[in-house]
SETI-46583 format. One line per field, with one value per residue (C-alpha): residue in one letter; x, y, z; chain; residue number from 1. Coordinates in nm, 4 decimals, padded with zeros to 6 digits. Example, Ala and Ser with C-alpha at 12.3 -4.5 7.8 and 13.67 -1.06 7.14 Angstrom:
<nodes>
residuo (a,s)
x (01.2300,01.3670)
y (-00.4500,-00.1060)
z (00.7800,00.7140)
cadena (A,A)
num (1,2)
</nodes>
This chain:
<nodes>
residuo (x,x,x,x,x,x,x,x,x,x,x,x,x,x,x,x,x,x,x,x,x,x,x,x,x,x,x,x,x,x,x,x,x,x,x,x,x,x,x,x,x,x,x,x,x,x,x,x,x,x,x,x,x,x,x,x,x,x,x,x,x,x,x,x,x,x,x,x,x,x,x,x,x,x,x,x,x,x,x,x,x,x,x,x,x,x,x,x,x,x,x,x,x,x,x,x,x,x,x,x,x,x,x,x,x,x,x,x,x,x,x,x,x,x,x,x,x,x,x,x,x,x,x,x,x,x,x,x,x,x,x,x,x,x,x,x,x,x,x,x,x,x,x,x,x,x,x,x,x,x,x,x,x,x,x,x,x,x,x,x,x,x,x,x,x,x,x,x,x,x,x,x,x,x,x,x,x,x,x,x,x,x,x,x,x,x,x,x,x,x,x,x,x,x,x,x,x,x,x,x,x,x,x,x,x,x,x,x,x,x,x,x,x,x,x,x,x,x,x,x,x,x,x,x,x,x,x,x,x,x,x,x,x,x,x,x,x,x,x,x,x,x,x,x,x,x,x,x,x,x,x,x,x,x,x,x,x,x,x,x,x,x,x,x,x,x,x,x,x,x,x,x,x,x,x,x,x,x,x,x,x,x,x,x,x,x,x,x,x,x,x,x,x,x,x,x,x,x,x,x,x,x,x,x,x,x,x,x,x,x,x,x,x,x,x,x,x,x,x,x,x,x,x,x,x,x,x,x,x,x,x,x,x,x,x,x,x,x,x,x,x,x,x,x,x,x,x,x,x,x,x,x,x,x,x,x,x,x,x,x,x,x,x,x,x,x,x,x,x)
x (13.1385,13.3639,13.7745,13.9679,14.3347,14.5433,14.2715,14.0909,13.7834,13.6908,13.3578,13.4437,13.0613,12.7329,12.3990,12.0719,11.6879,11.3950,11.1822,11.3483,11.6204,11.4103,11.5519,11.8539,11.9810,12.1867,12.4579,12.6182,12.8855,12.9827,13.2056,13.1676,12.7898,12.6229,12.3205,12.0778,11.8183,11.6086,11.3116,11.1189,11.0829,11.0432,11.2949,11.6317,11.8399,12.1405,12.3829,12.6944,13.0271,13.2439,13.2859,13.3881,13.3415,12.9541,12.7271,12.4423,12.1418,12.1229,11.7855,11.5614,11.2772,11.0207,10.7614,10.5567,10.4272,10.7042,10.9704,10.7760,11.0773,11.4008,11.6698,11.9525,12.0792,12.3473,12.5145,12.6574,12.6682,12.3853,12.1212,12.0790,11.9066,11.6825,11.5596,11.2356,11.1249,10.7385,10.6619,10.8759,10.9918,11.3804,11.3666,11.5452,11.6461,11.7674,12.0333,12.2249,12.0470,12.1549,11.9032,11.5932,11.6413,11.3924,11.2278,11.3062,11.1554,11.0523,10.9887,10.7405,10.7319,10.5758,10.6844,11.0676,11.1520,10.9019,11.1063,11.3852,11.6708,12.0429,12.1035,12.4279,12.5297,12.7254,12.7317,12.3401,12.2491,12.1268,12.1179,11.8500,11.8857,11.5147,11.4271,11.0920,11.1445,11.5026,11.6127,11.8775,11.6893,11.9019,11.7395,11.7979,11.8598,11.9528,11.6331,11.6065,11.2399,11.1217,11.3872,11.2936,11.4169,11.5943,11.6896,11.6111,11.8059,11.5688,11.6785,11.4703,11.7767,12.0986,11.9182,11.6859,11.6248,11.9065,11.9552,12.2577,12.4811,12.8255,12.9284,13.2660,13.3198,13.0995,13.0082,12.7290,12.7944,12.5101,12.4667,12.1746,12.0388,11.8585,12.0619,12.3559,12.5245,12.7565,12.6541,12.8780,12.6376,12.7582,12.5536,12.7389,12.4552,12.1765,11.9092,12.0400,12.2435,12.3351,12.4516,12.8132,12.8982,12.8065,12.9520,12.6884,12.8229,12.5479,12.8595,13.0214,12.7992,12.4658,12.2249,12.4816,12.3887,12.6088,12.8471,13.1873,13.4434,13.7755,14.0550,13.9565,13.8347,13.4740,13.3996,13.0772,12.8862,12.7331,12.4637,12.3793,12.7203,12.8748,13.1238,13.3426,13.4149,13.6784,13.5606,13.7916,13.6476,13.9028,13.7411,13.3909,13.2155,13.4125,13.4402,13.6462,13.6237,13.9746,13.9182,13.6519,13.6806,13.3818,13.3313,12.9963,13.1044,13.2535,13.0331,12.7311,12.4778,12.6870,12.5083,12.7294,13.0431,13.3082,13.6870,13.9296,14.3185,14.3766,14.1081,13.7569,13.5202,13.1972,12.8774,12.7890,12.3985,12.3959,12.7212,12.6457,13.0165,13.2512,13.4925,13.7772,13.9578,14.3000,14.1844,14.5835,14.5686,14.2411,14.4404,14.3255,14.5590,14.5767,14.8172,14.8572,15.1255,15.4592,15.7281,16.0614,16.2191,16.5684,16.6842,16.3692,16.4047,16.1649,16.3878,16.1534,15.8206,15.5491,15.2058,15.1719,15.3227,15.1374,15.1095,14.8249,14.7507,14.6896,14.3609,14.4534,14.6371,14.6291,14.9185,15.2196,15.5212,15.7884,16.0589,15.7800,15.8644,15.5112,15.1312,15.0848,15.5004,15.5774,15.9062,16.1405,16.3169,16.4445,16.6370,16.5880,16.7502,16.7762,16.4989,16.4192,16.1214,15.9489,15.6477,15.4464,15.0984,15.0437,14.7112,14.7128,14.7433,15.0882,15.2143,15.1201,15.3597,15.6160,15.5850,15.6711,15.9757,15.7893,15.9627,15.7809,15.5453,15.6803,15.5785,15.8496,15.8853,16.1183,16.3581,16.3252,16.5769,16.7700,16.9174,17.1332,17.2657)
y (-09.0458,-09.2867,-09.2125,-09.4517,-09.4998,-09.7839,-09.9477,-09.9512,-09.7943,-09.7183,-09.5073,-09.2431,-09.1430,-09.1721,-08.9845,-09.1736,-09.0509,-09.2285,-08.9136,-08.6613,-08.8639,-09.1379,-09.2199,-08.9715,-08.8990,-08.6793,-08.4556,-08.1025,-07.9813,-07.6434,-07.5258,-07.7523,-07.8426,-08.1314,-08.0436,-08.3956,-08.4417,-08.7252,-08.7815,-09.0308,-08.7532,-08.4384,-08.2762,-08.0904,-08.1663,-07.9379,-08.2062,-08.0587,-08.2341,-08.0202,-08.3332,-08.6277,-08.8903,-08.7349,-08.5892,-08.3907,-08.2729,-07.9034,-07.8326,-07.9397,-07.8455,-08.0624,-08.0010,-08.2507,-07.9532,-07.7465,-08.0435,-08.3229,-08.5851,-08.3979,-08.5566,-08.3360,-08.0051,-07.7601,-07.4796,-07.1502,-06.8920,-06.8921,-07.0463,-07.4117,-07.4904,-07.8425,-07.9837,-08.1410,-08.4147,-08.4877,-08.1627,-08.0281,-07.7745,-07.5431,-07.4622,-07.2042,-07.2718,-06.9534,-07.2169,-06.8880,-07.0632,-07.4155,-07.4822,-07.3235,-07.3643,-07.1630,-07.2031,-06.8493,-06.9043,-07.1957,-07.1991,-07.4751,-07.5731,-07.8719,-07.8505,-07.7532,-07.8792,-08.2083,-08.4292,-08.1806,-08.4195,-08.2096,-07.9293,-07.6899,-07.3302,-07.1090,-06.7245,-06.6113,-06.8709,-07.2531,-07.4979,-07.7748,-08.1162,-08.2257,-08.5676,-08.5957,-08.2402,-08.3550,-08.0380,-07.7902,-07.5076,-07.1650,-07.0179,-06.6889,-06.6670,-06.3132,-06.2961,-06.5813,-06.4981,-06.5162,-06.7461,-06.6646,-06.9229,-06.6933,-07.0092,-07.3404,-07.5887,-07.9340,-08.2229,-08.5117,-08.6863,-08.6003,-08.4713,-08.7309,-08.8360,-08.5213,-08.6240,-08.4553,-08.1403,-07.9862,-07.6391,-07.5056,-07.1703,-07.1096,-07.4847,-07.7149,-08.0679,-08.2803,-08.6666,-08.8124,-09.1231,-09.2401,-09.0817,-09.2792,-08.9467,-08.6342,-08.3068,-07.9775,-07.7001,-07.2977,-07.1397,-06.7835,-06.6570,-06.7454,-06.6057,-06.8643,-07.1710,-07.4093,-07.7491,-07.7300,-08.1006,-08.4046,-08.8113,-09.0817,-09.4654,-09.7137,-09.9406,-09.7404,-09.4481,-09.7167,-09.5105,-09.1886,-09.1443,-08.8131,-08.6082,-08.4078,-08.1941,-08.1372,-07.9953,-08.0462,-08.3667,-08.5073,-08.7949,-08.9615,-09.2811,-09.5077,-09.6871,-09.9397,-09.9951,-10.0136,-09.7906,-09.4470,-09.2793,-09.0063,-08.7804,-08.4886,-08.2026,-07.9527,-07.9208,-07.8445,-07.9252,-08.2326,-08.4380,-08.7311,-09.0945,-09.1313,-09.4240,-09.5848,-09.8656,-10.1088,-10.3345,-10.5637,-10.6524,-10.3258,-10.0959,-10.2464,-09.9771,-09.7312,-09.4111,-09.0904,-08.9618,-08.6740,-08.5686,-08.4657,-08.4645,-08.7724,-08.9671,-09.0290,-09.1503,-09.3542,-09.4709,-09.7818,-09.8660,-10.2028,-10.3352,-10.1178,-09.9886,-09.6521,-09.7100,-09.4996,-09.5013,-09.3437,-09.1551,-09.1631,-09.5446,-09.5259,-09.5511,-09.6333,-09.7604,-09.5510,-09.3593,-09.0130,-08.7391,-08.8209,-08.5926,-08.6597,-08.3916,-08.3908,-08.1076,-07.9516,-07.9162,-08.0748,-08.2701,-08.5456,-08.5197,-08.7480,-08.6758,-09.0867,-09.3070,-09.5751,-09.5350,-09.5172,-09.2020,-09.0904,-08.9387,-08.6471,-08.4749,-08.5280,-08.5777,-08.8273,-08.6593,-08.8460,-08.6904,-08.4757,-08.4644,-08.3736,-08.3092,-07.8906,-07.7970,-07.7112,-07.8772,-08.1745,-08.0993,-08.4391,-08.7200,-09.0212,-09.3302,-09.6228,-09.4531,-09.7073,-09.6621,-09.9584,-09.9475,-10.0971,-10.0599,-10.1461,-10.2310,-10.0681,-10.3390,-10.4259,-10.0120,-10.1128,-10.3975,-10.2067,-09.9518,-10.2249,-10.3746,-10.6714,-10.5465,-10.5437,-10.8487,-11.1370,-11.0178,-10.9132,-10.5040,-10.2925,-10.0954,-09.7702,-09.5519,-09.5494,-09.3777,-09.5052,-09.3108)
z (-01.0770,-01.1866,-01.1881,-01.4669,-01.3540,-01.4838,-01.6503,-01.3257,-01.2699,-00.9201,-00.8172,-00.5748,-00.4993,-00.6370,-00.5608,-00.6300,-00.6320,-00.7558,-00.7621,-00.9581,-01.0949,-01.2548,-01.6024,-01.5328,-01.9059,-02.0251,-01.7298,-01.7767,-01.5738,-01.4911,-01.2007,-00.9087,-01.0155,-01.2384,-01.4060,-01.4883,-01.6827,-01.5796,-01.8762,-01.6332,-01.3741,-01.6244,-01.3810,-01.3703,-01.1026,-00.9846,-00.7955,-00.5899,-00.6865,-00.5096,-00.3231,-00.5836,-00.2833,-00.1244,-00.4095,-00.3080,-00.4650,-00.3874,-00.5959,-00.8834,-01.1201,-01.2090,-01.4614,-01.6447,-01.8585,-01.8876,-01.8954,-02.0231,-02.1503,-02.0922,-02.3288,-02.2650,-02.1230,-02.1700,-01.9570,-01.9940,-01.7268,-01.5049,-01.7011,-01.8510,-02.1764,-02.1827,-02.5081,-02.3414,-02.6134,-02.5009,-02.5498,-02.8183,-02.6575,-02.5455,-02.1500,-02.0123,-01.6354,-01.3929,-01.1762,-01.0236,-00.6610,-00.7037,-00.4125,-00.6062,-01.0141,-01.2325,-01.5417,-01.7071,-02.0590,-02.2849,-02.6410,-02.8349,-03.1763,-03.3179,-03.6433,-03.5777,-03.2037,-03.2473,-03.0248,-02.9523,-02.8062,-02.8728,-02.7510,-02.7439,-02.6432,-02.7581,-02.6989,-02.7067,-02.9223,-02.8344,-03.1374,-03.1143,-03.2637,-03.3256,-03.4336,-03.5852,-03.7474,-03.9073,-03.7792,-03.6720,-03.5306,-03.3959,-03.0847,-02.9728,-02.6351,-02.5533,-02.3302,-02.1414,-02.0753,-02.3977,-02.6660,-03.0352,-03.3341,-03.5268,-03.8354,-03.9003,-04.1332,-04.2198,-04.4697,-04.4279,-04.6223,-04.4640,-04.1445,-04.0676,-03.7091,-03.5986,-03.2047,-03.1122,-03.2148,-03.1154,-03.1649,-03.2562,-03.4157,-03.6945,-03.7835,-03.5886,-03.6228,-03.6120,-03.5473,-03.7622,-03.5947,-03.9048,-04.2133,-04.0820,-04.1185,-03.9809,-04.0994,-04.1106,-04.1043,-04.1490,-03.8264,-03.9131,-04.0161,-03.7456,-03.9835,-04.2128,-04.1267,-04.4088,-04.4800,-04.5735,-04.5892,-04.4764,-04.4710,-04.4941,-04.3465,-04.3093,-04.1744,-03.9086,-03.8478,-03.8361,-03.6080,-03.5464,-03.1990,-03.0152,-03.1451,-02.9786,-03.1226,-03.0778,-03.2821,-03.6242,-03.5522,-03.4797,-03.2766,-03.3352,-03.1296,-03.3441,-03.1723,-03.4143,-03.5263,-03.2186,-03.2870,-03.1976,-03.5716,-03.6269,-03.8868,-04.0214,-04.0689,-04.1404,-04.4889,-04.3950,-04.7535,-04.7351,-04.4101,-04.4238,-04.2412,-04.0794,-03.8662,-03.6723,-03.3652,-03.3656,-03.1147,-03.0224,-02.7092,-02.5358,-02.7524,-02.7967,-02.8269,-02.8120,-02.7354,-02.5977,-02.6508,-02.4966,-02.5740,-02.3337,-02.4672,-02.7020,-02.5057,-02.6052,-02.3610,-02.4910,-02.2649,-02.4188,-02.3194,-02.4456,-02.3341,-01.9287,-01.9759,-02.0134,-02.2623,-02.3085,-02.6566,-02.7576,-03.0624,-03.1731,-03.2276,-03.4960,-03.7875,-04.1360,-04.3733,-04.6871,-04.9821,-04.8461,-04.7937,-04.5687,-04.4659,-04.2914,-04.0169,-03.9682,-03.6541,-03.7159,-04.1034,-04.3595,-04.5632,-04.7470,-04.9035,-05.0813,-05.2048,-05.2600,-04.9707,-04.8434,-04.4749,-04.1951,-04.1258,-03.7588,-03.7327,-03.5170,-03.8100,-04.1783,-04.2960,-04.1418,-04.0019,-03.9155,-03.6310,-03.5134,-03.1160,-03.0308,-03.1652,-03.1665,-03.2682,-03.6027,-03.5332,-03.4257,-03.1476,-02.9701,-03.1257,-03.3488,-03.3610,-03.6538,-03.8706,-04.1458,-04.4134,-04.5466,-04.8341,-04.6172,-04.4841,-04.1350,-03.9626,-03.6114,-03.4322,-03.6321,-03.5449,-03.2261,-03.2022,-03.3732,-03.0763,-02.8491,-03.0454,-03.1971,-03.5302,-03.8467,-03.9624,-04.1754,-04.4711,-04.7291,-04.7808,-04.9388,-04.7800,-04.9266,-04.6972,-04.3622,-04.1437,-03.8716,-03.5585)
cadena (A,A,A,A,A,A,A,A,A,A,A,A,A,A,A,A,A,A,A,A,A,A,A,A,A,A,A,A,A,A,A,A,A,A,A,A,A,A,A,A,A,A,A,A,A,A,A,A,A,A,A,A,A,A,A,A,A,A,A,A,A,A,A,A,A,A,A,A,A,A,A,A,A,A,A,A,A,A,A,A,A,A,A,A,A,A,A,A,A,A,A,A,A,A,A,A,A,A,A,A,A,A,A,A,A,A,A,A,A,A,A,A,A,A,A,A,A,A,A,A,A,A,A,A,A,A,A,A,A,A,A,A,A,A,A,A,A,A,A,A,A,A,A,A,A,A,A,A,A,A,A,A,A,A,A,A,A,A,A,A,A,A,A,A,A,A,A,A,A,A,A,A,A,A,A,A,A,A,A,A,A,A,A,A,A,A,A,A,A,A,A,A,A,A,A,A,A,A,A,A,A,A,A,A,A,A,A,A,A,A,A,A,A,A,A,A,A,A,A,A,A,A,A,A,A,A,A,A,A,A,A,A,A,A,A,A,A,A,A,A,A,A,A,A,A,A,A,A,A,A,A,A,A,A,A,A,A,A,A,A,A,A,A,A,A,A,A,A,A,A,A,A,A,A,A,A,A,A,A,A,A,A,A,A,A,A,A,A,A,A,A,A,A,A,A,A,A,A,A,A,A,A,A,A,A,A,A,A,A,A,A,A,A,A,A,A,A,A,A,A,A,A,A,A,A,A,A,A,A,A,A,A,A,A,A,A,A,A,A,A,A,A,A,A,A,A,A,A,A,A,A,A,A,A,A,A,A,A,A,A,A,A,A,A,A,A,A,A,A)
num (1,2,3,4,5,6,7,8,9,10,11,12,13,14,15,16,17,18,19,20,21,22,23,24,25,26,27,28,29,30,31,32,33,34,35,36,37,38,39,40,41,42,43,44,45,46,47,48,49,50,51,52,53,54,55,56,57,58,59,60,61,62,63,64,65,66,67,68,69,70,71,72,73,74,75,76,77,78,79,80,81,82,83,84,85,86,87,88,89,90,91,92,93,94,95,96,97,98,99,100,101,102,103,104,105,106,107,108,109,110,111,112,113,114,115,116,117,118,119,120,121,122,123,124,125,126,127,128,129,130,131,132,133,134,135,136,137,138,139,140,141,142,143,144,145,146,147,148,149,150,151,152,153,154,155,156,157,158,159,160,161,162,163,164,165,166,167,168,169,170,171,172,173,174,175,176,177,178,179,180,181,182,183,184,185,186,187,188,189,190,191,192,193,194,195,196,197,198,199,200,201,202,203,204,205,206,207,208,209,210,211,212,213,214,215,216,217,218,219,220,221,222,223,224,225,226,227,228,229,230,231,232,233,234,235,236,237,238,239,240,241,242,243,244,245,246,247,248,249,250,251,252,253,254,255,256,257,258,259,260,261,262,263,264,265,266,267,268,269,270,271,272,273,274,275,276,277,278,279,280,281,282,283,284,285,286,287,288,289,290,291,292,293,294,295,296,297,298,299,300,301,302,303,304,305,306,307,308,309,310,311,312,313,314,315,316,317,318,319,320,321,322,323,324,325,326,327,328,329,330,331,332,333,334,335,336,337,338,339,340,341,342,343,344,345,346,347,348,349,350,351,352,353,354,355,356,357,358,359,360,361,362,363,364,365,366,367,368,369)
</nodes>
């Protein structure tokens, strides 16, 4: 476990097991418990965190049949869900005794699981992200005992190489490690799901690795690109690129990705490092709508102002005193507008009083308090 404060990392405890944590991969969490799958050892291992400083492994399942290359897991209740990749297959693990997990149920398919990798629950349903079937299959899992693919979505264009997928609401959002792609598909119809939208970027999204959610926002590793990507999808049939950090040094190979708050936090294989990213700073400069507050009043509005646009909402809003209000409620002070496009790093001095760059602007209105 590893605890960032102040930009400095500390580990508070660690666990380690060459048996059944060989090639540990992919980590759950639910309640005080971490759920690993390790692919080397075909296991799952249930690992007690109640204490941050002494984890302890309470149990584990290993299986070189059942579990043969287990690339991720997922938990809801009492059960967790394991997209085993050698042998194409969805386990279902009973882990209501930590000390003794289960294998409930387990469902093959070569043709739609081949390779499952990405997995996600939600309700009685698991979603499967399966590689070599460029797949997004919907498992019923009602019955633990016996899970039943109730729809499958394939597209060896848009969908090829599928490794990862994030559920919210209605929509699955799926990371495509060789389409170079995002893709928004309509899961409210199990029987059915369908592609509602997808964005394609062989520059930013090279090798789309793992894929979280948050808001209306999805956050998405690129492994090849080296890169965290913001991707609105508010508008399902249309997701949008709204910024994108790429770095080969601190990213390099970067491979998973989760959201807490405004903070994104990316495992990047090549460069051995956590790297945690405030999603409000990815900004992309671009002509979009502004609007000006004034005590908590809308009182300015353009379709076409050049400004960045912060990726955790759509539009700019200036006097805004926070990110969920509908309203200004705090004060300003010496608000001037410039038509100007800034990169982030020049906002960012602006933040800290470095003023505006060099460059000539024009002043386009001011208020002064």
């Amino acid at each position: 476990m590893v605890r960032l404060a102040g930009g400095g990392r500390l580990i508070r405890g660690s666990v380690v097991s060459s048996s059944v944590l060989d090639g540990a991969l992919s980590v759950a969490l639910s309640g005080v418990y971490a759920y690993v799958a390790a692919w080397l050892s075909d296991a799952l291992v249930v690992v007690d965190v109640s204490n941050p400083a002494s984890p302890v492994i309470r149990g584990s399942v290993v299986s070189s049949s059942l579990l043969d290359g287990p690339r991720n897991v997922a938990v809801s209740g009492v059960y967790a869900y394991v997209a085993a990749a050698e042998s194409d297959a969805l386990a279902v693990v009973d882990v209501s005794n930590p000390a003794s997990p289960v294998i409930r149920g387990r469902l093959v398919s070569s043709s739609l699981l081949d390779h499952a990798y990405g997995v996600a629950v939600s309700g009685v349903y698991a979603y499967v992200a399966a590689v070599d079937s460029d797949a997004l299959v919907v498992v019923d899992v009602s019955n633990p005992a016996s899970p039943v693919i109730r729809g499958s979505v394939v597209s060896s264009s848009v969908l090829d190489g599928a490794i990862s997928v994030a559920v919210s609401g209605v929509y699955a959002y799926v990371a495509a490690l060789n389409s170079d792609s995002l893709v928004v598909v309509d899961v409210s119809n199990p029987a059915s799901p369908a592609i509602r939208g997808s964005v394609v970027s062989s520059s930013v999204l090279d090798g789309a690795r793992d894929v979280a959610v948050s808001g209306s926002f999805a956050y998405v590793a690129g492994q090849f690109s080296n890169s965290l990507v913001v991707v609105d999808v508010s508008n399902s049939a249309s997701p949008v690129i709204r910024g994108s950090v790429v770095s080969s040094s601190l990213l390099y190979a970067a491979v998973g990705v989760a959201v807490s708050g405004v903070y994104a936090y990316v495992a990047a294989a090549g460069s051995n490092a956590l790297v945690v990213v405030d999603s409000r700073a990815s900004l992309t400069d671009t002509y979009g709508p502004a609007q000006i507050y004034w005590n908590g009043a809308s009182v300015a509005t353009t379709s076409s102002m050049r400004f960045p646009l912060p990726v955790s909402r759509s539009n700019l809003w200036v006097g805004k005193s926070n990110w969920a209000g509908p309203s200004f409620t705090g004060q300003m002070k010496d608000l001037l507008v410039w038509d100007v496009a800034l990169s982030p790093s020049e906002l960012y001095g602006v933040r800290l009083g470095g003023g505006l760059p060099s460059t000539p602007a024009p002043l386009i209105s001011m208020m002064r308090t």
